[in-house]
C-alpha positions, -999 to 999 in steps of 0.1 A, spaced: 38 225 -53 62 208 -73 90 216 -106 96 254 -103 70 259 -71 90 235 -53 109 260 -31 108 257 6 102 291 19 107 306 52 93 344 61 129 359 72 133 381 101 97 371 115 91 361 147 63 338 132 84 321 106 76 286 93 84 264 68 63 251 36 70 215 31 65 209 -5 52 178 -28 87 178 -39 106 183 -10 86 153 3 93 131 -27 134 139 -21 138 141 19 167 125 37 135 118 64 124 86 39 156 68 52 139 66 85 114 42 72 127 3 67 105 2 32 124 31 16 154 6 7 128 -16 -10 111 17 -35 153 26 -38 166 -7 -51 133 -18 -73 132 12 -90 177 18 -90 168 56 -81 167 72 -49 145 99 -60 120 73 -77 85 92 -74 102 122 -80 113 108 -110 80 94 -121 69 129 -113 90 150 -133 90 130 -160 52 133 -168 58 173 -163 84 177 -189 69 153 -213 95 118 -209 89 86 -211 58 62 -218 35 85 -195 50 121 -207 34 116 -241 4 95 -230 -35 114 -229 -44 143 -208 -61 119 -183 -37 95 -184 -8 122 -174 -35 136 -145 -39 101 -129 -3 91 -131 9 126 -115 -19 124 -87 -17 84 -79 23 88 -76 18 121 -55 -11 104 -30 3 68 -29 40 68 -33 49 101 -25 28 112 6 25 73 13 64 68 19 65 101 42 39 88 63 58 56 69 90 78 74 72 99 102 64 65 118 100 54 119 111 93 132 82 89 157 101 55 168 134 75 170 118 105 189 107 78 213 141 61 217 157 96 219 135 107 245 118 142 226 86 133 210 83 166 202 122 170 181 98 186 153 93 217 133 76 237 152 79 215 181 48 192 163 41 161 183 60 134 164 27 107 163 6 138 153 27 143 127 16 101 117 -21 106 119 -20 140 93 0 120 68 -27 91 69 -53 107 76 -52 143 59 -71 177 70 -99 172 51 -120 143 65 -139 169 93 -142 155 131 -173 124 126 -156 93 132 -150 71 104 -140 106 83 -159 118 57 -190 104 38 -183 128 10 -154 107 -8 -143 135 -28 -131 152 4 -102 134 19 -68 126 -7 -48 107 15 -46 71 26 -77 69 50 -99 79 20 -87 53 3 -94 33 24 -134 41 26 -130 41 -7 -125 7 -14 -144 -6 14 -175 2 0 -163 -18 -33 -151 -49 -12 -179 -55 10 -154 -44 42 -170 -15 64 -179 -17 99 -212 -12 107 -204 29 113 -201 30 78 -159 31 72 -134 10 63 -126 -18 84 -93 -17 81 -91 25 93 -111 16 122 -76 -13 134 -57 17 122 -76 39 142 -71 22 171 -36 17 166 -27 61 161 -48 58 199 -22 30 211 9 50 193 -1 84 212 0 62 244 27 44 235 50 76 225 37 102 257 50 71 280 79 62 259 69 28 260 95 28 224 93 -11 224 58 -17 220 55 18 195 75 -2 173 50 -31 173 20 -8 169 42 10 140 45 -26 119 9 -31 128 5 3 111 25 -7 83 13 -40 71 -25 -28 72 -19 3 55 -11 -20 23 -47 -32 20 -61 -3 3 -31 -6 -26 -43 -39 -30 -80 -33 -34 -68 -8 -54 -48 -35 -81 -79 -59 -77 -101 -30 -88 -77 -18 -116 -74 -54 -127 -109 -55 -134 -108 -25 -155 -81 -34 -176 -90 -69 -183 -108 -54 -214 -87 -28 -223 -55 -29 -249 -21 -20 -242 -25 14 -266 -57 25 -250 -62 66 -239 -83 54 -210 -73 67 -176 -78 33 -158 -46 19 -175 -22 51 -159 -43 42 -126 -38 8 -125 2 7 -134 4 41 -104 -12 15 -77 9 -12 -92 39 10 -85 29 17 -53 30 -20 -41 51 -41 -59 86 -29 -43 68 -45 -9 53 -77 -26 85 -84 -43 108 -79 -10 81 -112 -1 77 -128 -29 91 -125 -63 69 -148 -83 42 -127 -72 59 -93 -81 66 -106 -116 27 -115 -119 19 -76 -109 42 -68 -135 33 -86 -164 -2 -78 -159 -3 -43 -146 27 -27 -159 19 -18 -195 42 -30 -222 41 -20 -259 26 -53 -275 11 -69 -243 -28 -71 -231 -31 -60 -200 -39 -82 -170 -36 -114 -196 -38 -139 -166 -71 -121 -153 -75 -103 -125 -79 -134 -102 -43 -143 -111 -35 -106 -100 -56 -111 -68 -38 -146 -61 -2 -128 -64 -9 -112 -33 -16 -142 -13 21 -146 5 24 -110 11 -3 -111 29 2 -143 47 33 -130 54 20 -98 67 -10 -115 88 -35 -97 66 -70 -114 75 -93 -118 43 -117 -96 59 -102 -72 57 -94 -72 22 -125 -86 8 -138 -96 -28 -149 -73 -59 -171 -85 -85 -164 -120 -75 -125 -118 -73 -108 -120 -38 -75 -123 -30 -83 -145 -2 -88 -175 -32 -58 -180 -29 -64 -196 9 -96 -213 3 -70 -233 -28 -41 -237 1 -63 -251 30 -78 -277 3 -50 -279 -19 -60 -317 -31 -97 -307 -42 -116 -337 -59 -87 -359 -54 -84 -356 -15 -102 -388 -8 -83 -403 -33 -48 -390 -12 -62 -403 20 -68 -441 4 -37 -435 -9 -19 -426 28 -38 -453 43 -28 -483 19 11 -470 16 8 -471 62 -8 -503 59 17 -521 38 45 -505 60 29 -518 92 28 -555 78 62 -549 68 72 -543 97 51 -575 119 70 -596 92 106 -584 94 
């Protein structure tokens, strides 16, 4: 539902009315302010409306994406919709969760929904059946958690049930929320809400990594969907790794934003995997849960930080040890 099947209709005069929340009227809700991440899509991309924007213009045929392949338009539409889109109104249900909880209604909803029910749906999606872990059939679920499982299988990161790692801490975190919200224990919501928030990044980065990969050998001008996909999850992420780290941002950029004239992913798609690293040290995103591809991790980046020296640490340590020698006899002799 979106361009001109974007109204939001009620059935008037019913006593069953309800209301039809569209692709569009989720892309353009006041509700996104409720989320502290909003600001950051807002000012990197100077446009309130951003994925609308993105949106729209692939519809009516503008910009770099409006006249790019069939393919190419299909992935950039359904990447924005999934992982900008629905991915911001998920984090805005979290923060109107938090202000249902603080306001004392967790049920101030259409329809009187429960506000953390509201969380789960947007994560998790109506598609994924009732076994635990979701579906095994990837092509059912759209939203988040299916990206999730997704990826996991690529990185190496499932539990032993067979899902992502990183949905099963989510997982237990919706549990904790519920808890958290029917008690209106608000404080400790808001921790399990940032808890939310930070893991619900690692798919977008397994989702660069993998990208990276497949655009290391492909040119600027290519009609291959894997460019569209890689720049939509690029999109999706960098407004959060720049608000961290700007140097890394600018990496994303010039390797998976793609330029008239420039390969993409020049550096590699290590380099793109290491431009993560502060986000998620910043984030206290475990390399576990993120885990390697086809031999490039964006953990590297900590094994290269815990022995920053390399071949030359000996060396460093002789080093140390002469320069507080000659400071001790220094010293005796003053």
């Amino acid at each position: 539902m979106y361009g001109k099947n974007s109204e939001v209709y009620r059935a008037p005069g019913s006593s069953d009315a309800y209301t039809v929340r569209s692709l569009q009227s989720l892309a353009t809700s006041a509700l996104r302010k409720k989320s502290p991440w909003y600001t950051l899509f807002e000012d990197y991309f100077q446009d309130p409306n951003y994925a609308d924007t993105i949106v729209m213009d692939v519809f009516e045929g503008r910009g770099k994406w409006g006249n790019s392949a069939r393919e190419q338009k299909a992935e950039m539409l359904t990447k924005t919709i999934q992982y900008q889109v629905l991915y911001m109104y998920l984090l805005a249900e979290a923060g109107d969760a938090d202000a249902d909880c603080r306001s004392g209604d967790k049920n101030d909803n259409v329809g009187g929904a429960h506000s953390w029910d509201e969380v789960a749906a947007y994560y998790i999606g109506s598609l994924e059946g009732v076994a635990r872990g979701g579906s095994t059939d990837f092509a059912d679920g759209q939203l988040q958690w299916n990206l999730a499982n997704k990826r996991s299988t690529q990185f190496n990161t499932q539990v032993p049930e067979g899902y992502a790692l990183v949905n099963s801490e989510i997982e237990d975190d919706l549990y904790a929320g519920k808890g958290e919200l029917d008690a209106y224990a608000c404080d400790s919501l808001a921790k399990t809400i940032k808890r939310i928030e930070r893991n619900s990044i690692v798919p977008l980065i397994q989702s660069v990594i993998r990208y990276a990969l497949k655009m290391e050998d492909l040119t600027y001008s290519s009609s291959s969907k894997d460019i569209a996909e890689g720049e939509a999850f690029a999109l999706a992420v960098l407004p959060i790794v720049k608000s961290v780290d700007k140097p890394g941002a600018i990496v994303l950029e010039n390797n998976m934003i793609i330029q008239d004239g420039v390969q993409p992913v020049a550096e590699g798609a290590q380099r793109v995997a290491d431009a993560f690293y502060k986000t998620m040290v910043e984030f206290e995103l475990e390399c576990e849960l993120v885990g390697q591809a086809d031999g490039v991790s964006a953990c590297d980046m900590f094994r290269k930080m815990s022995n920053p020296a390399g071949p030359f640490a000996s060396v460093s340590l002789i080093s140390s040890v002469a320069v507080v020698g000659v400071s001790i006899l220094l010293v005796a002799f003053a």
